[in-house]
C-alpha positions in Angstrom: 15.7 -13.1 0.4 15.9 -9.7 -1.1 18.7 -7.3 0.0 17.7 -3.9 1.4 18.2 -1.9 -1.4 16.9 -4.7 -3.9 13.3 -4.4 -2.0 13.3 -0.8 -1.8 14.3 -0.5 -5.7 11.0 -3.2 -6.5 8.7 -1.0 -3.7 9.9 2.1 -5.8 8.6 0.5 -8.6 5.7 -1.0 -7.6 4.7 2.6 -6.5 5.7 4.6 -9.3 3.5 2.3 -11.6 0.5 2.6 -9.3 1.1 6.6 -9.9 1.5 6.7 -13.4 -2.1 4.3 -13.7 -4.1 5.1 -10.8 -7.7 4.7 -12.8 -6.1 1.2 -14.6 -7.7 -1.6 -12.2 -5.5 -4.4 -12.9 -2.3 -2.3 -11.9 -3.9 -0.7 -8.6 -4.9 -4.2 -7.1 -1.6 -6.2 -8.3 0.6 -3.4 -7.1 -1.9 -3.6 -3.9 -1.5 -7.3 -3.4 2.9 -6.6 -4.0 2.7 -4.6 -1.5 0.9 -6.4 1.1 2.9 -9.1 0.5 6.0 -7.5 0.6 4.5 -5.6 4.1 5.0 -9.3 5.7 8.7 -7.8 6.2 8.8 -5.1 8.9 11.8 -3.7 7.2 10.0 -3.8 4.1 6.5 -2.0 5.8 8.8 0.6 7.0 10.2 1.4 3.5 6.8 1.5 1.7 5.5 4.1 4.2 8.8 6.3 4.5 8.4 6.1 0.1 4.6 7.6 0.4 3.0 4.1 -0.3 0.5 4.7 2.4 -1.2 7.5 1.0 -1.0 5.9 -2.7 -2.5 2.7 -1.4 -5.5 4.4 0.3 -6.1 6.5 -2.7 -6.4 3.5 -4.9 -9.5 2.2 -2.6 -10.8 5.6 -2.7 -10.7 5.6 -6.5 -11.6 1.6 -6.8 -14.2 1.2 -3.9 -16.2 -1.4 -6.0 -13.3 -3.6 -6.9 -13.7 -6.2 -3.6 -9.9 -7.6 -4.7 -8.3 -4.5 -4.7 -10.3 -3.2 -1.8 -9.2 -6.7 0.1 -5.6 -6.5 -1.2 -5.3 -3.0 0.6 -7.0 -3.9 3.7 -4.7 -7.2 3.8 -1.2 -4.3 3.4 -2.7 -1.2 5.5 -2.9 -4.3 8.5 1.1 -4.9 8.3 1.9 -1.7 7.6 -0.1 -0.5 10.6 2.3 -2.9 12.7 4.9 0.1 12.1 4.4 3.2 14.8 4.9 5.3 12.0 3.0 3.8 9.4 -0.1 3.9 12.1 0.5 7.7 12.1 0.5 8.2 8.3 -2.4 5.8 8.0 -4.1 8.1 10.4 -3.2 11.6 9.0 -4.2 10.6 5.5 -7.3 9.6 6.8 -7.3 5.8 6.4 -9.4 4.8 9.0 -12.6 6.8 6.7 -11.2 4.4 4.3 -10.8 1.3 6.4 -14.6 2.2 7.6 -15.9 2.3 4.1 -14.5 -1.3 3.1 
C-alpha cells in the first residue's frame, strides 16, 4: 500500500496532467479511471478533493460528454468521492449534480 505522501504525490500528478490536456481524450478518461480507483481509499478521496480534483473531474465530462468511458470513469470516482462530507459539498458547489444529471 501506498504511503500518504506517495498517493498524494501520484494524485498531484494525475491532476496536473488532466490540466495541462484537458481536450486530449485518452488523458481525461485514464486520469478519470486513476482517480476513481484510487477514491476506493477514503484517505485518498479526501486528498483528491482538498487538491481541486473535484472540479477538474467534472470539467472533463463537461468537455467529453460523448466519450461513454470517460463519462462512466467519472461517474464511477464522483460516487467515492461523494462518500467524503466535504467532497459532497464541493461536488455540489461546482455544480456536479447538472453534470451527474446529464450522464
Amino acid at each position: 500500500q501506498q504511503s500518504n505522501n506517495d498517493a498524494a504525490a501520484n494524485i498531484l500528478s494525475i491532476l496536473a496532467s488532466m490540466q495541462r490536456y484537458p481536450n486530449h481524450v485518452p488523458t481525461q478518461s485514464k486520469g478519470l479511471h486513476s482517480l476513481w480507483v484510487l477514491s476506493w481509499d477514503n484517505d485518498n478521496a479526501t486528498t483528491i478533493g482538498r487538491l481541486g480534483g473535484i472540479p477538474l473531474l467534472l470539467n472533463s465530462m463537461r468537455l467529453h460528454s460523448n466519450t461513454m468511458t470517460l463519462q462512466s470513469n467519472g461517474i464511477a470516482a464522483l460516487q467515492n468521492l461523494a462518500m467524503d462530507c466535504q467532497n459532497r459539498d464541493i461536488i455540489t458547489e461546482s455544480e456536479g449534480v447538472a453534470v451527474i444529471v446529464e450522464v
